[in-house]
C-alpha positions as CSV (number, residue, x, y, z in Angstrom):
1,X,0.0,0.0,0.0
2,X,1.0,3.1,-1.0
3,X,2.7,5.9,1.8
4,X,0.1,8.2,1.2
5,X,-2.5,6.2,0.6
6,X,-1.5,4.0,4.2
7,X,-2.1,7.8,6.0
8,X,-5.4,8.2,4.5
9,X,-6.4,4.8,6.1
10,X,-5.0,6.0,9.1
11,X,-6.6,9.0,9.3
12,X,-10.3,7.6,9.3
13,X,-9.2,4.8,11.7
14,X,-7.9,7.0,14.0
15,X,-11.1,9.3,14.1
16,X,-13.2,6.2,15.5
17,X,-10.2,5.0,17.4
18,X,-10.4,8.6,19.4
19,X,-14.5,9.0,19.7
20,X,-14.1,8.9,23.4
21,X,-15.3,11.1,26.0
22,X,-14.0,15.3,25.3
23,X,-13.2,15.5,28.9
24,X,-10.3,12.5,28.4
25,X,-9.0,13.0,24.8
26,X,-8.8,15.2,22.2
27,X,-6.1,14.0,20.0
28,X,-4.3,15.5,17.0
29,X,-1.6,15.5,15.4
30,X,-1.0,19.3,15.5
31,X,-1.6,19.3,18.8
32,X,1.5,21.2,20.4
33,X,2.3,23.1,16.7
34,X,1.9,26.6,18.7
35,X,3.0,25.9,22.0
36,X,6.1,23.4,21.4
37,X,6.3,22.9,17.6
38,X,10.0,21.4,18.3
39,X,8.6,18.9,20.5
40,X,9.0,15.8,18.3
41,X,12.1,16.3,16.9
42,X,13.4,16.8,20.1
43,X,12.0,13.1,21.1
44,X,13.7,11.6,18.3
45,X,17.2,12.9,18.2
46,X,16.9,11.9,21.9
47,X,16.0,8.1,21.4
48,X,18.1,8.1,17.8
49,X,21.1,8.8,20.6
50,X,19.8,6.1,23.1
51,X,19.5,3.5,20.4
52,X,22.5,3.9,18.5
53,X,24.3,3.9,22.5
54,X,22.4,0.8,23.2
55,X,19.8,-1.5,20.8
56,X,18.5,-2.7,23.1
57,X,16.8,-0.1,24.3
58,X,14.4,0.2,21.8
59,X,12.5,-2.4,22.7
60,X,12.7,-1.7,26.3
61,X,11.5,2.2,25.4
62,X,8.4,0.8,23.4
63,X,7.4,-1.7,26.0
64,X,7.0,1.4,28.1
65,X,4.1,2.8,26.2
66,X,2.2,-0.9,25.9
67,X,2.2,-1.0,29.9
68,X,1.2,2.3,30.3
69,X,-1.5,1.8,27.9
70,X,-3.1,-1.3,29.3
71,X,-3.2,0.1,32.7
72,X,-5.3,3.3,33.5
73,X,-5.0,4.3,30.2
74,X,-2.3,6.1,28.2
75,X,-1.5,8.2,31.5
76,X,1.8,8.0,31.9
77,X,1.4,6.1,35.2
78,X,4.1,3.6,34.4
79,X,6.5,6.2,35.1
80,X,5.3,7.6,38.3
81,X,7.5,5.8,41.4
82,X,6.1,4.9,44.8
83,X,5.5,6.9,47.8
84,X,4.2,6.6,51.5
85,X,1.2,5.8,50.7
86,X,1.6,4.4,46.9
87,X,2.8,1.3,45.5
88,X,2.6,1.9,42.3
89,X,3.5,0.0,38.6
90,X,6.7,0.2,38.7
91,X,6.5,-2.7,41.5
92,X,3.8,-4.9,40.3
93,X,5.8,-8.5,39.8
94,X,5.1,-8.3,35.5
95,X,6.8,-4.8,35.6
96,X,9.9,-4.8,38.2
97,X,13.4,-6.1,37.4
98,X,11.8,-6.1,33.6
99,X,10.8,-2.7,32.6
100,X,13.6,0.2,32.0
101,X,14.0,3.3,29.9
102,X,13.0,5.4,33.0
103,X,16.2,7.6,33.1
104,X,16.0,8.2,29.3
105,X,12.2,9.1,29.6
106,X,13.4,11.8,32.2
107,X,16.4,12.8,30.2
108,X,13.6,13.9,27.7
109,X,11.4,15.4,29.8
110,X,14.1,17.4,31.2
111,X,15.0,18.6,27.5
112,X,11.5,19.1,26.7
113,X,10.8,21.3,30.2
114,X,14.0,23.8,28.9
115,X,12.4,24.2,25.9
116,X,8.5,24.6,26.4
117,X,8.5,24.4,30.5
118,X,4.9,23.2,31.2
119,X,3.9,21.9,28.0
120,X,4.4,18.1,26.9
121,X,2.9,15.5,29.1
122,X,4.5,12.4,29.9
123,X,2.2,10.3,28.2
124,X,2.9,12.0,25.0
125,X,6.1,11.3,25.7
126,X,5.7,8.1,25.8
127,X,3.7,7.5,22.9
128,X,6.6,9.6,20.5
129,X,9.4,7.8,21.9
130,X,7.5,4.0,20.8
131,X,7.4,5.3,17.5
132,X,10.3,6.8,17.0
133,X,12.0,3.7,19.1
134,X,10.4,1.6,16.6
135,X,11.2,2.9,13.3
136,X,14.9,3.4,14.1
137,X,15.7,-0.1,14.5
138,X,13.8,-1.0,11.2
139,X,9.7,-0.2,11.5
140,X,7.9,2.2,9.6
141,X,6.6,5.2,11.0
142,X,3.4,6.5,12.0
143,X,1.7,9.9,12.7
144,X,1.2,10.5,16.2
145,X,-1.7,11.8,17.6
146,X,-0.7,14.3,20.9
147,X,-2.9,15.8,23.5
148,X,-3.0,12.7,26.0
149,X,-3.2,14.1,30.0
150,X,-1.0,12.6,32.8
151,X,-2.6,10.7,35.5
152,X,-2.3,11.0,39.2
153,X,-2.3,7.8,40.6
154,X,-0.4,4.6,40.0
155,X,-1.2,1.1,41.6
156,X,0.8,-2.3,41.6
157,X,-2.2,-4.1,42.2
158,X,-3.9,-3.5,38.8
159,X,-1.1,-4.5,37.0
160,X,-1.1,-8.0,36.9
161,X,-4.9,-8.2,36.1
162,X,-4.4,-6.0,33.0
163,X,-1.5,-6.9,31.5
164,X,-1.5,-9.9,29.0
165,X,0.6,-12.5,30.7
166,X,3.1,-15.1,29.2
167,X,1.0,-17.9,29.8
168,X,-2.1,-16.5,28.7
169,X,-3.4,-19.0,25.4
170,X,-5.5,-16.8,22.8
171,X,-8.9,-16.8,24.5
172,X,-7.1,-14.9,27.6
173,X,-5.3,-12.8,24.8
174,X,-8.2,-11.7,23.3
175,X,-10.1,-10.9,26.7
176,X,-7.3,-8.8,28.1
177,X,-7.1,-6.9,25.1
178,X,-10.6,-6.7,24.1
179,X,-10.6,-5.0,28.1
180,X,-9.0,-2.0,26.6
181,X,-11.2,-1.8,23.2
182,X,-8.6,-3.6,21.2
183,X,-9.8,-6.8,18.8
184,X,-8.4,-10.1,18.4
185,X,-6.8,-8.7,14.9
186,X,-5.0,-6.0,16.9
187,X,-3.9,-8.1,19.5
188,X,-2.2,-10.8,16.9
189,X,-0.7,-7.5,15.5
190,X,0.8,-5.9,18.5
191,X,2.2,-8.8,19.4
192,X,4.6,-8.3,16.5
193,X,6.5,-6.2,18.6
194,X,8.0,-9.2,20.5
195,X,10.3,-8.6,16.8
196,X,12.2,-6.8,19.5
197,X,13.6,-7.4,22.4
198,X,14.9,-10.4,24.6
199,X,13.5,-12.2,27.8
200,X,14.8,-14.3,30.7
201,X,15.6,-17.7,30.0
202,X,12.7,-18.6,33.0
203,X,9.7,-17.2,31.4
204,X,10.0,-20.4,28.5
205,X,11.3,-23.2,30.9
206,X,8.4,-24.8,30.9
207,X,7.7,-25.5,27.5
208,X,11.6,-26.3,27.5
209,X,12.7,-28.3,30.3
210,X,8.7,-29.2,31.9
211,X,6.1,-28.9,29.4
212,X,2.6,-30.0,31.2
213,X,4.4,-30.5,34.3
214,X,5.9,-34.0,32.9
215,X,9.4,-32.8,32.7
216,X,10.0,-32.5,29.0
217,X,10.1,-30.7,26.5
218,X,7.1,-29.4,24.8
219,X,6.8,-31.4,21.5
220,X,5.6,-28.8,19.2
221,X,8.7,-27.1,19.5
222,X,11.5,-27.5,16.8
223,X,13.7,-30.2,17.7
224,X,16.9,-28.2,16.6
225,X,15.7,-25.3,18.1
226,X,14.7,-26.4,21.7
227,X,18.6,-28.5,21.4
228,X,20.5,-24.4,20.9
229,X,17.9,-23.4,23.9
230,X,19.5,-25.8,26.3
231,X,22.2,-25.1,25.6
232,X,22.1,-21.1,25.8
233,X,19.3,-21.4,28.8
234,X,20.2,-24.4,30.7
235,X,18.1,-24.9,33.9
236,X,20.9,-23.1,36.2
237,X,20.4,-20.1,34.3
238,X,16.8,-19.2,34.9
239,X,18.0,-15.4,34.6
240,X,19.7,-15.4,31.2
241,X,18.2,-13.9,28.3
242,X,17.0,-14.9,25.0
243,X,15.9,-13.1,21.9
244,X,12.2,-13.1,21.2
245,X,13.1,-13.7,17.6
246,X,15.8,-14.8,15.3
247,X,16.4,-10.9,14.0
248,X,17.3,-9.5,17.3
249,X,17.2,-6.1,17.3
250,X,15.9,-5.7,13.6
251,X,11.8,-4.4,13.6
252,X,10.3,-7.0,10.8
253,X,8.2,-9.9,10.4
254,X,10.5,-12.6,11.6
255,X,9.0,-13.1,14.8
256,X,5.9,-14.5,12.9
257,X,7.6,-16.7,10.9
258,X,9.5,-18.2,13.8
259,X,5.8,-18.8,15.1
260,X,5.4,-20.9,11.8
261,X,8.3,-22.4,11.9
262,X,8.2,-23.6,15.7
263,X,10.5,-21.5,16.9
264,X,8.2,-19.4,19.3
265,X,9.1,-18.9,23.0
266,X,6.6,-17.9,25.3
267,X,3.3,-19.9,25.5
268,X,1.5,-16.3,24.7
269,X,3.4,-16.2,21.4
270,X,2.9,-20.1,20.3
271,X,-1.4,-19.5,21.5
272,X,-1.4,-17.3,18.3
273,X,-1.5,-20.1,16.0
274,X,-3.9,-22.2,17.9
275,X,-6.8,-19.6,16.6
276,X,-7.4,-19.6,12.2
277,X,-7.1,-15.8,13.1
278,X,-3.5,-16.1,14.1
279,X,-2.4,-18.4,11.6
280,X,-3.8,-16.3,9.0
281,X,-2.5,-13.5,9.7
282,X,1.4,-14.8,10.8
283,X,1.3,-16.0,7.0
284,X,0.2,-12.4,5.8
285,X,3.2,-10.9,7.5
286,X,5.5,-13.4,6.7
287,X,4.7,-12.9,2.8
288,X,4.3,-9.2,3.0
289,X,6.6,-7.8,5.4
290,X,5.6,-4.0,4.6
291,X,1.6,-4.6,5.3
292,X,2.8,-6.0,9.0
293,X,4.9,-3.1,9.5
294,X,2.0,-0.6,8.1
295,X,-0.1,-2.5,10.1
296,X,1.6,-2.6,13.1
297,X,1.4,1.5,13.3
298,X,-2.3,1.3,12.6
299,X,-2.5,-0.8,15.9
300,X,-0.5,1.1,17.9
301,X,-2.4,4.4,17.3
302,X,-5.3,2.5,18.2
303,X,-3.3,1.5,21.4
304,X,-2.5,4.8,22.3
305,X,-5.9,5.9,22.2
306,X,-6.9,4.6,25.0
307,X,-8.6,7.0,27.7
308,X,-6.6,8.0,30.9
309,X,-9.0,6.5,33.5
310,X,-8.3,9.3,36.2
311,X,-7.0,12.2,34.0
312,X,-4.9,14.2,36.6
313,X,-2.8,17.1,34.8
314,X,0.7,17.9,33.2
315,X,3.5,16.6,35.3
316,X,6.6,18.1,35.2
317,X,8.6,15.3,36.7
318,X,7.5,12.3,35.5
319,X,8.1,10.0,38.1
320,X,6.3,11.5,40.5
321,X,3.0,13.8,41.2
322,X,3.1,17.6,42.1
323,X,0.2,18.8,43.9
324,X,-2.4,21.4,42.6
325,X,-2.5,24.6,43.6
């Protein structure tokens, strides 16, 4: 599909994809033209910096924005840090010891603040930073819609039952995301962006070492492949890493045909392709790269449409709350 004709598309999805309530989102693209019309550019020579210092940190800085996203909204609330009398994200058991990218969010926001002090929230932040994350390590990019308003409040205990977990199979998948107004089509897209990124030997031992609880290895996985897992992620080394796909730090499609190929790691991953839905679509990807990666932005403006359930105000730290005056 054409550039131009891909933005169109966009375009009219994203006008149902922000038909929420005008007290939570007015989104556009133009959003901070008058008031900080630098904004983006300063985002992205920031993350092009971060990446080309460290990979790995792209997947790490979009993973940000997906958390965020699936819990409260697209509030920024991943970023806030505890207090007193607040546990917040950051500590929920799916998020700590996994998520980082916090020091480079507030090396932004700290750029941002000298620029246009009291201007960009920290969601927006977050949802220029996936993008631009994305698309230098080999995605395409996406317009992004601005406007999002920080929340107040952060909680661990609503992390876990909003996140999609690594052992969820596609029913679960599809419940979790369908929690947040996403399909079953988005979901199998979005999860694309394990192209990215690695994760702790641990998270796959099961299917590895104690598939079913009957200690070995889960036969649906390539024979080859499961023998090079053992050997990179033996049982000693439950806090080793692994790459979610074979193109390690390259944004494509290969993470779908791994999936077809048997080569998937986390039980979330291989539950795509136990639904026609999944299977259908890792086959699209895999023989048109460019309409996954299209695709993939189309989903994630859809993600970062989702309402801020307590809307609070701009933060000028992100990590933690002022209070109103």
């Amino acid at each position: 599909m054409a550039s131009t004709s891909l933005r169109s598309v966009l375009l009219i999805v994203l006008a149902v994809a922000v038909a929420v309530s005008d007290a939570q989102l007015q989104l556009s693209e133009t959003f901070y033209d008058a008031t900080c019309p630098q904004a983006a550019s300063i985002v992205q020579q920031k993350v092009n910096a971060f990446v080309d210092a460290d990979r790995g940190l792209a997947a790490a800085l979009m993973r940000l924005h997906f958390h965020d996203c699936f819990v409260r909204g697209c509030d920024g609330s991943v970023l806030l840090n505890s207090t007193d009398t607040m546990l917040t994200e950051k500590e929920a058991l799916l998020n700590k010891g996994s998520l980082r990218g916090f020091e480079q969010i507030d090396e932004i926001k700290m750029e941002l603040e000298c620029a246009c002090p009291g201007v960009v929230s920290c969601a927006d932040i977050l949802a220029l930073v996936a993008r631009d994350a994305t698309e230098k390590v080999g995605g395409t990019s996406w317009p992004v819609f601005l406007g999002r308003i920080d929340g107040g409040a952060s909680f661990a205990d609503e992390v876990n039952s909003s996140l999609p977990e690594r052992t969820d199979n596609f029913t679960q998948l599809v419940a979790r995301f369908a929690r947040v107004g996403l399909d079953a089509r988005d979901m199998v897209i979005l999860s694309g962006g394990h192209s990215i990124g690695q994760v702790h030997c641990g998270a796959f031992f099961e299917r590895l070492y104690n598939f079913q609880g009957l200690n070995i290895t889960d036969p649906s996985m390539d024979p080859e492949f499961a023998a090079m897992l053992k050997v990179q992620c033996p049982p000693t080394k439950p806090f080793g890493f692994m790459a979610l796909d074979a193109t390690n730090g390259t944004f494509d499609s290969a993470y779908y045909l791994d999936l077809l190929t048997n080569k998937g790691l986390l039980e979330s991953d291989v539950a795509l392709l136990s639904d026609p839905l999944g299977v259908e679509y890792a086959i699209r990807a895999v023989q048109d790269p460019m309409a996954f990666l299209n695709e993939f932005g189309w989903a994630m403006i859809k993600m970062g449409a989702i309402p801020a359930l307590e809307p609070y105000g701009w933060r000028k730290h992100c990590a933690f709350v002022e209070p109103k005056y």
